[in-house]
N, C-alpha and C positions, 0 to 999 in steps of 0.2 A: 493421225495425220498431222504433221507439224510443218508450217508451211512458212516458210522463211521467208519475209519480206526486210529486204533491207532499207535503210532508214531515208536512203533518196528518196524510195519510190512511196515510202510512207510519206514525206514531205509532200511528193507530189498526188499523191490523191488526197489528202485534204486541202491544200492545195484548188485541187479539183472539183472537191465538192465543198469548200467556200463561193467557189466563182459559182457553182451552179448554181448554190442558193442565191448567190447573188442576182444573179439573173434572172431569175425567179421571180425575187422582189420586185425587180426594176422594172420587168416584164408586168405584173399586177398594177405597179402606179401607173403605168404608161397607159393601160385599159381603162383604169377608173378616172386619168384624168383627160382621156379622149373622149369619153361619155360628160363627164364634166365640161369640156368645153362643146362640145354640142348641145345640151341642154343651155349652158350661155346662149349663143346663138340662136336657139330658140327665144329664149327672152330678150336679147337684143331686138330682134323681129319685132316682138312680140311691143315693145317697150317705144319701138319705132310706128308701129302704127296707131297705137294709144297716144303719141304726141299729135300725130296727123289728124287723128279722129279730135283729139282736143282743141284745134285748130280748127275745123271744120265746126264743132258746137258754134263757138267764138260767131264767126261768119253768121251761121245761120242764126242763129238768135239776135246779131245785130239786122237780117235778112227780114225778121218775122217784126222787130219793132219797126223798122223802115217801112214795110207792105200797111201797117196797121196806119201809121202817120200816112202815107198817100191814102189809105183810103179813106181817113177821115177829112185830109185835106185837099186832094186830087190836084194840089198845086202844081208846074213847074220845076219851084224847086224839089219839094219831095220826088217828082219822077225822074230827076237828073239822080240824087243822091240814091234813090233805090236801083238806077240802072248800074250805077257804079258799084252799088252791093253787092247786086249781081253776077257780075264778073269776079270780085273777088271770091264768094261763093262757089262759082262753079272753077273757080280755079284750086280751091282745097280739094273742092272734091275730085277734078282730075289727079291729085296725087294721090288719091286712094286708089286710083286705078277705074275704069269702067265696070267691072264686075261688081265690086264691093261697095262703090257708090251710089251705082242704078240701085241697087238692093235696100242702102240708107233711107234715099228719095224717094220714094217710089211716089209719081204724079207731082213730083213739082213742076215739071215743064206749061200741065193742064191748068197749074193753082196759077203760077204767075200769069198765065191770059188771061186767066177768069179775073184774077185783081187789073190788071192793065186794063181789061175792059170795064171795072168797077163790078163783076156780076156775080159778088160776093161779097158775102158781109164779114164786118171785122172780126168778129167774133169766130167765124168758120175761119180767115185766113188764121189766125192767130190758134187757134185751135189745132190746124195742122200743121202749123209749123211744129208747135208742141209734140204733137204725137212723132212728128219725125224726132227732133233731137230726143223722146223719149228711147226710140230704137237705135241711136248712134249710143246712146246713155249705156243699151241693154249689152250691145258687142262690146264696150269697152269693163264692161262687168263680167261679160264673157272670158275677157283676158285675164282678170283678175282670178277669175276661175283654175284658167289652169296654169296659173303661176304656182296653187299650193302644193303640184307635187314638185317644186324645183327642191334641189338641196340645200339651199340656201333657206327655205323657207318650213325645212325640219323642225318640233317642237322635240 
């Protein structure tokens, strides 16, 4: 069988199947850097709430040295300064969002009466402020967790 292709139409099927593989190629990056930027996006997330969460420590450990100085001193000035902590405080924490922040604090609404009313010692306030930013400490270790499968973070 001898099957005569003249040289047009040989032009145009390689031609044809350049373009194909081309598309082919173009079609694979375009996959692998769609997945690529979704995983960004994850870590952008990810990178955004670890700033907020490190804003939030900031706050609350100036929160826990403030409660400690009122209640060694139950001055005036210390309850102006500590009420003003407070506000900055819970205003980090509403940028976490209500879920993620009740979850951080869990009882500080209880701690700060118990200190306003002095019916706690310094040592116990200071202790749970600790134990909190230990668990803002433990989600932002969290993140760090699952940054290692990014691709960027390939050995």
């Amino acid at each position: 069988m001898d099957l005569k292709i003249s040289i047009k139409t040989r032009i145009w099927l390689l031609g044809l199947l350049f373009l194909g593989s081309l598309l082919l190629v173009f079609g694979l990056q375009y996959q692998l850097t769609s997945r690529e930027l979704t995983s960004h996006r994850a870590m952008l997330e990810q990178l955004v709430q670890v700033e907020r969460l490190s804003r939030l420590v900031h706050e609350v450990q100036k929160e826990r040295g403030l409660s400690s100085a009122y209640l060694a001193d139950k001055g005036e000035l210390a309850r102006s300064e500590l009420s003003a902590q407070r506000k900055a405080t819970d205003f980090k924490l509403a940028q976490l969002g209500s879920a993620k922040g009740a979850t951080l604090l869990l009882g500080l609404g209880p701690m700060r009466e118990r200190i306003d009313q002095s019916a706690v010692a310094e040592r116990e306030s200071f202790d749970f402020y600790t134990y909190s930013l230990n668990r803002i400490y433990e989600r932002m270790d969290g993140f760090s967790g699952d940054a290692s499968g990014h691709p960027c973070n390939a050995t």
